[in-house]
N, C-alpha and C positions, 0 to 999 in steps of 0.2 A: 485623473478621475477621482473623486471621492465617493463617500456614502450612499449622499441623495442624488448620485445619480444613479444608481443602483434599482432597479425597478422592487417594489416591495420593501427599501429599508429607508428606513429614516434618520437622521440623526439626533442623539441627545448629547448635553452637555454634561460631562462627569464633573465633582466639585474643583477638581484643580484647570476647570477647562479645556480639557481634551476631548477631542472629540470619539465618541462609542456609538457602536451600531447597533439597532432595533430591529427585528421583523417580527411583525404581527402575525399571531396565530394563523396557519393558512385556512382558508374559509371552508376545506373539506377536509379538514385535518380530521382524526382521529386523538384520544389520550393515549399513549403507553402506560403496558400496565404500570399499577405501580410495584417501584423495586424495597422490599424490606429490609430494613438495614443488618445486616453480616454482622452476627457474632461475634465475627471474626476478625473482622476491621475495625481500625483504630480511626479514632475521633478525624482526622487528619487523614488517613485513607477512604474515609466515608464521603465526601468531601474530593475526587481525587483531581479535580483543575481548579488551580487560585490564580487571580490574577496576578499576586507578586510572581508567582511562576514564570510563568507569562511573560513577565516584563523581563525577567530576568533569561527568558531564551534569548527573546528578540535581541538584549543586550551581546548576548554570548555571539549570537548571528550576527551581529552587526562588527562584532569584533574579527569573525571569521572572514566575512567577507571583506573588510579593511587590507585584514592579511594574506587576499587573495586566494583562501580554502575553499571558503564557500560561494558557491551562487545559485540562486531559483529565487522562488517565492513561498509564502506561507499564509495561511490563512486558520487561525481559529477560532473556534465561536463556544457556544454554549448556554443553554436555552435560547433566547430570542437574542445574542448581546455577540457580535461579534468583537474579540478580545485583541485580535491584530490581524493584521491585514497587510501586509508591505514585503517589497523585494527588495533582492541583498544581490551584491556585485552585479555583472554585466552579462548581460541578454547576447550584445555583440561587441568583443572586444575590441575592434578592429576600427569598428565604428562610433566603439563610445559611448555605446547606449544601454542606460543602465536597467534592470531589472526592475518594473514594477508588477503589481495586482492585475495588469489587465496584460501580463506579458504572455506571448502563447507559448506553448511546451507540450510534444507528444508525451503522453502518455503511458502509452504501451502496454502491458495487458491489463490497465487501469479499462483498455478499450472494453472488455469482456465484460461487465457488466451492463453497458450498454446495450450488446447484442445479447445477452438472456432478457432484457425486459425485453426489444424487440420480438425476441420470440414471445413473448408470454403476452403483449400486444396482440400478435399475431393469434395465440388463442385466446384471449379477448374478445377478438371477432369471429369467434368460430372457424377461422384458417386451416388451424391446424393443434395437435395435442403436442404437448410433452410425451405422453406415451405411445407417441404411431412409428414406426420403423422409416429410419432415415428415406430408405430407398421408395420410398414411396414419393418422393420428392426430388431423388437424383436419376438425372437420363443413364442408361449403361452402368448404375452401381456395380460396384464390386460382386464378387458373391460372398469375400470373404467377411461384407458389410451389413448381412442380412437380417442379422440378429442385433444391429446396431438402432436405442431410438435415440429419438432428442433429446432424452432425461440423460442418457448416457452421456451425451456428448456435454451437456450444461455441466457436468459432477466429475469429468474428466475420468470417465468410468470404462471409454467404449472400448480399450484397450489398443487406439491409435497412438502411434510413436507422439514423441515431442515435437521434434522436428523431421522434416524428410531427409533423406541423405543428402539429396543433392537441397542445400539449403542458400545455394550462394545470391548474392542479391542479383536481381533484373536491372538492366540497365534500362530499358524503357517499360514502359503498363504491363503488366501482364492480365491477364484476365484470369477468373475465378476457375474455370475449366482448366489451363494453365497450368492453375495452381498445382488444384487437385489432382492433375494427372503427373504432379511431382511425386507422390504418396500412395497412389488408390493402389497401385501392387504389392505394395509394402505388406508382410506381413504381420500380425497384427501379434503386441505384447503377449496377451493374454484372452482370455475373454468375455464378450459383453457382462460390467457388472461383477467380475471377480472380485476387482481390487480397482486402488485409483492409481491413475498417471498422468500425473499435469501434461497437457497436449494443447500445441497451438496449433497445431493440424486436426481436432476436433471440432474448435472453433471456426476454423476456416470453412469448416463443412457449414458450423451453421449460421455463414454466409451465404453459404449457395442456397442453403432451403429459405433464408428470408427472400433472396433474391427470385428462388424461383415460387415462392407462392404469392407474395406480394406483387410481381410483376415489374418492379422496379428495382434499381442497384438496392446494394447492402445499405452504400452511402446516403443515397436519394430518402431510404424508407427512413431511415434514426433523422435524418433532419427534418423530413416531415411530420415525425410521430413523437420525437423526442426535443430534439435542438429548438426548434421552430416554437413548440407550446411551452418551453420552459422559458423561451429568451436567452437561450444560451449562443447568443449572436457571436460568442469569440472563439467558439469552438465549431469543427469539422474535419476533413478528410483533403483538403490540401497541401500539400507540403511548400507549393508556391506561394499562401497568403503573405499575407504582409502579418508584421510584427511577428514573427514567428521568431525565438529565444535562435541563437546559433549554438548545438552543442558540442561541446569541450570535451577531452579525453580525461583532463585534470588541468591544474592551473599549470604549469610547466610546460604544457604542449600548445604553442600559440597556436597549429593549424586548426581548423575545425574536426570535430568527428565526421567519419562517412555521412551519409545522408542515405538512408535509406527509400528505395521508392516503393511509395504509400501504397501500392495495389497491391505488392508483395505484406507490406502488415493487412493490411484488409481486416477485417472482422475479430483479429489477435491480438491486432498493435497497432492501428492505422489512426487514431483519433489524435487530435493534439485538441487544448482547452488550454483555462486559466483557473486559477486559484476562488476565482470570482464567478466562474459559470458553474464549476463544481460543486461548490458551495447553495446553488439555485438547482443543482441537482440534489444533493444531499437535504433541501428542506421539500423540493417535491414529494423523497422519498415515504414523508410523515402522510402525505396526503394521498387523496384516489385521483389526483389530474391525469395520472397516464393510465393505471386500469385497478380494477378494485381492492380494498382492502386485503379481502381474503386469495386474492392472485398473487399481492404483493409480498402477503406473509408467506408464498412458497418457495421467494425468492431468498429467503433467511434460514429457512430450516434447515440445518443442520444435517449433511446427507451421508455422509462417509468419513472417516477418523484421517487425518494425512498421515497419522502414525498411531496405526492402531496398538502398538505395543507401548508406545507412552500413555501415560496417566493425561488427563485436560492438555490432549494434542489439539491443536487447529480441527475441524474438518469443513468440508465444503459444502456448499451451497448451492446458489445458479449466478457465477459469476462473482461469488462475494465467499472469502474463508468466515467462517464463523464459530467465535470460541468463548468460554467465560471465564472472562479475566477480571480477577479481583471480585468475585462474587456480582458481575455484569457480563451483559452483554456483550461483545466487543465483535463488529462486523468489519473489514478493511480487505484491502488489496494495494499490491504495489505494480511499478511495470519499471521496464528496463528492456531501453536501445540503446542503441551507441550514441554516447554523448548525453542522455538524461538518465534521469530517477525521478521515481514517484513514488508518493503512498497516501494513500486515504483512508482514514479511522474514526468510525464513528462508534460513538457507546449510546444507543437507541434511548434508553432509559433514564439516561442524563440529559438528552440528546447534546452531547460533546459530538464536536466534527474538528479535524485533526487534519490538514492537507497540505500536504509538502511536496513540492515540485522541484526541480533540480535541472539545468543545464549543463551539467559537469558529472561524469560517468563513475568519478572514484568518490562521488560524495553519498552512496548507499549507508555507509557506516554512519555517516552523520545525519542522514534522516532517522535512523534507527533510534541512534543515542537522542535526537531531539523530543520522539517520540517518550522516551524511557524518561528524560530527563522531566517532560510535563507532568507522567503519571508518577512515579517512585520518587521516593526519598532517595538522596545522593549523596551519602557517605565520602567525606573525603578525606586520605592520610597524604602528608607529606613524607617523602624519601629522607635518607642522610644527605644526598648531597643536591637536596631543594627542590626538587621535581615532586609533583603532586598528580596525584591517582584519583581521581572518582570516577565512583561506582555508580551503575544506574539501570539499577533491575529491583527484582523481588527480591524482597525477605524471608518469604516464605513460599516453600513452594512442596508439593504432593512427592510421598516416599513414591518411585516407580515416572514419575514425569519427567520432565526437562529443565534445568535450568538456563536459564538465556537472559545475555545481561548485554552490556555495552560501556565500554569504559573508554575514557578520556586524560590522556597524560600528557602533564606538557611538563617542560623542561623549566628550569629555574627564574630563568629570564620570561614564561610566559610562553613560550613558542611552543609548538608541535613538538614530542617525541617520536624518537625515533626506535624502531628495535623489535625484541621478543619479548613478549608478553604473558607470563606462562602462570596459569589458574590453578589452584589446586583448593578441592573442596574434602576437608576433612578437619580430623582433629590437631593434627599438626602437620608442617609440610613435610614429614620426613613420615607420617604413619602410611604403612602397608595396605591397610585398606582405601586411604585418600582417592577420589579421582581427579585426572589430572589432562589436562590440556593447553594448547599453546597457538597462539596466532602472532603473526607481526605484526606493528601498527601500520596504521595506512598515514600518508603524506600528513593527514588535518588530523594524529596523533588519536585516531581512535578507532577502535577494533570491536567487534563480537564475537563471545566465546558462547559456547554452547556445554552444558554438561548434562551426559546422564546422571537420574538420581539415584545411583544403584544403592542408598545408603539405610540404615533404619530411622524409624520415626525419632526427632527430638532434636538437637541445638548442635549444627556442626560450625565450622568455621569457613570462611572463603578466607585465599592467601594468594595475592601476586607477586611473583616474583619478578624484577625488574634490576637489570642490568648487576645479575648472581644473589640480589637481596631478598629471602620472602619479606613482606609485608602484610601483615591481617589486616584486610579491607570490612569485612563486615560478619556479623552472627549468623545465620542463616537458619529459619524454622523448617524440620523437615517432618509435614503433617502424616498421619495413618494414609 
C-alpha cells in the first residue's frame, strides 16, 4: 500500500524523486496557538525534527532489524509531510512475513486515549459529565466507590489499585461485570483525588459506564463514534483479525509471546491499529470531527504532576501524559503487553507525530532512544578498546528535575554491547557529591538511566562508566 491510497494524502515528488506525503489542512481544523521562539534554545533546537534525522533513524532501524533487534513499524510526520512511514523485520517469523505500514499491533494502554474521548463524546451529547459520581452508572457499586467520578478515573486519581490481585489471564471472554467483580472489594490506595495512581482497573470502570450509558459494548461504541468516522479500517478489538503482527518475547525466543484475550484488556489495553490509522487519529485530533474544540482542549490539560516532587515532571491528562519539553508542548503515551511496545508523541505546536510500534516485548529501550535520538543532539565518544557510547537526551535540564536519557553501545565490530552501564553526573566520577546510577544494557545494547537533579545551578558533567572505564559523554546545563 502506498500514500494515495491513504484517504486524505496525496503524493508529491521530492527533488531526488522520492516519494513524500501531503495532507491538506483538515477542513474544521483550528490554528495552534502560535509557539515563541525560547531563549533558551538553540538555532538547531528551535527547529527540533530534520529530515537528515530522519533518514538517519530509519537507517539505524534498518540496520537493527537486519540484525534481528529490532521489529514494528514507524511512522513520522510533520506539518502536513509525512517523513517515513515503513516496517522493519517480521510481523510473523514463522511465516515470513515481513513488517509493513499497514501491519496491525495491539497497543495497549495507547487504548486509553481512545476510551477518554469516548467518554467526553459521550458528554457531547449530554449522556453524561466528567464530574457525576461513577456509581450513578454502576449496578450494585461499591460503597467504598461513592466518592469516585469519571474525572477521577480519566487522571488515575480515584485511588483504585493497578491491577487486581487476581490479575491472571482468562482463557475464554470474560465480560465487563466479570471483570469488575475481580477488584470492586479491593480496598482502595487512598482517596478520591488525593494523589495519582496509574490504574488499569479505573479505566476498566470506564468501560462499563460507556457500555452502560451508551447501550452498546465498549467496542461497538469507539468503532462507531470513533474507528468508523476516521476510516480507521485497520484498527479494533479482535485479537482473531487477520494481519495481526505475532508478538515476540525478544529475537532469541522463536515461540510467540502469550496472547492475551482481548475482553480481559478491554477499555485498558484491548485496541490493536497501525502506524497508518494512528496517524488519521492524531490529525483528527487538530480538528472538531469527533466533538468540539473546547471539549477537545480538556483532553490536554494538564491535571496532576506524576511527580510532584520533580521540577517539569509529566502530568496527566484524560488519557494522554502531558509535559513541556524543550519549551513545547509535548503530549504522548505508550502501552505494553506481552510481546509488543508502543509510543505515540505528538508536539501540537509543531504539529510533529512520532509513532513507534513494536512486536518484540524487550524492544521498549529502543523506542525510547528512537524517540530521544530524533529530538536531541547525540554526542558520541569512543572507548579504548573501540566500542562507542552515544548519548541521547538533554543538555540541559531544571536544578530539582530529572534527568532521563538513553544510550546506545555497541561493541568494536558494530554489534550490540553487552554489560553495566554505570552514570555518574557530577564534577568528576570520583566527587562525593556526584549522583550516581547503573542499569545493564539490554540485548539491542541500549538502556535508560534516570537521574535526580539534586545538584546546584550551572555546568556539571555526565560520565559512563563502561567495562571499569569512566568516560565523559557530555556537559550537562543545570538551570535555577
Amino acid at each position: 500500500m502506498n500514500f494515495s491510497r491513504i484517504p486524505g494524502i496525496r503524493l508529491n515528488l521530492t527533488p531526488s524523486g522520492e516519494q513524500s506525503a501531503h495532507i491538506p489542512p483538515p477542513a474544521c481544523s483550528w490554528q495552534t496557538e502560535p509557539r515563541p521562539n525560547d531563549p533558551g534554545l538553540s538555532a538547531e533546537q528551535d527547529e527540533i525534527l530534520s529530515p537528515d534525522r530522519v533518514t538517519q533513524l530509519d537507517e539505524l532501524l534498518s540496520r537493527m532489524a537486519e540484525d534481528e533487534t529490532f521489529s514494528g513499524s514507524v511512522l513520522i510526520a510533520q506539518e502536513d509531510e509525512v517523513l517515513l512511514n515503513r516496517g522493519y523485520g517480521s510481523a510473523d517469523r514463522e511465516q515470513g512475513i515481513p513488517n509493513t505500514p499497514q501491519t496491525r499491533f495491539f497497543v495497549g494502554s495507547v487504548t486509553k486515549q481512545f476510551t477518554a474521548m469516548a467518554i467526553l463524546i459521550l458528554q457531547s451529547q449530554g449522556r453524561l459529565d466528567v464530574q457525576d459520581p461513577i456509581c450513578r452508572y454502576i449496578e450494585d457499586c461499591p460503597a467504598a466507590w461513592e466518592d469516585i467520578t469519571i474525572y477521577h478515573l480519566l487522571t488515575h486519581t480515584s485511588g483504585m489499585v493497578v491491577m487486581p490481585e487476581n490479575s491472571s489471564y482468562p482463557e475464554s471472554p470474560i465480560t465487563p461485570r466479570e471483570l469488575l467483580g475481580r477488584f470492586e472489594d479491593t480496598p482502595l490506595d487512598f482517596q478520591p483525588g488525593e494523589r495519582i495512581s496509574y490504574s488499569n482497573c479505573g479505566y476498566w470502570v470506564l468501560g462499563t459506564i460507556i457500555d452502560q450509558v451508551s447501550g452498546q459494548s465498549y467496542e461497538a461504541f469507539v468503532r462507531q463514534w470513533i474507528l468508523e468516522p476516521l476510516e480507521m479500517h485497520d484498527s479494533g478489538f479482535d485479537q482473531d483479525a487477520s494481519i495481526l503482527a505475532v508478538g515476540y518475547v525478544d529475537q532469541n525466543t522463536a515461540a510467540p509471546a502469550p496472547v492475551i484475550e482481548s475482553s480481559f484488556l478491554y477499555s485498558a489495553g484491548g485496541l490493536y491499529s497501525t502506524v497508518e490509522d494512528l496517524y488519521r487519529w492524531d490529525q483528527a485530533l487538530y480538528t472538531e470531527q469527533l466533538i468540539s474544540r473546547d471539549l477537545l482542549d480538556q483532553m490536554f490539560i494538564p491535571r496532576i504532576s506524576l511527580h510532584p516532587e520533580a521540577v517539569g515532571s509529566p502530568e496527566y491528562g484524560y488519557g494522554w501524559f502531558v509535559l513541556d519539553h524543550m519549551g513545547r508542548r509535548l503530549v504522548m503515551h505508550g502501552g505494553a503487553l506481552d510481546g509488543f511496545r508502543s509510543w505515540v508523541y505528538r508536539y501540537p505546536g509543531d504539529r510533529i507525530t512520532i509513532i513507534l510500534l513494536s512486536n518484540q516485548e524487550d524492544s521498549q529501550e529502543t523506542l525510547l532512544f528512537a524517540w530521544r535520538y530524533l529530538i536531541y543532539e547525540t554526542p558520541t565518544i569512543e572507548t579504548e578498546d573501540g566500542a562507542t557510547i552515544m548519548y541521547a537526551g538533554p543538555l540541559d535540564v531544571p536544578a530539582g528535575g530529572r534527568l532521563m536519557a538513553s544510550f546506545m553501545v555497541t561493541d568494536s565490530s558494530g554489534q550490540p554491547a553487552q554489560g553495566l552501564l554505570v552514570g555518574t553526573l557530577g564534577e568528576s566520577p570520583a566527587d562525593s557529591a556526584a549522583i550516581r546510577t547503573s542499569e545493564r544494557l539490554t540485548t539491542d545494547g541500549m538502556i535508560e538511566i534516570v537521574w535526580p537533579v539534586d545538584l546546584p545551578a550551572g555546568t556539571t558533567r555526565l560520565y559512563c562508566r563502561y567495562r571499569g572505564v569512566d568516560y565523559e559523554v557530555a556537559r550537562i546545563t543545570i538551570s535555577p
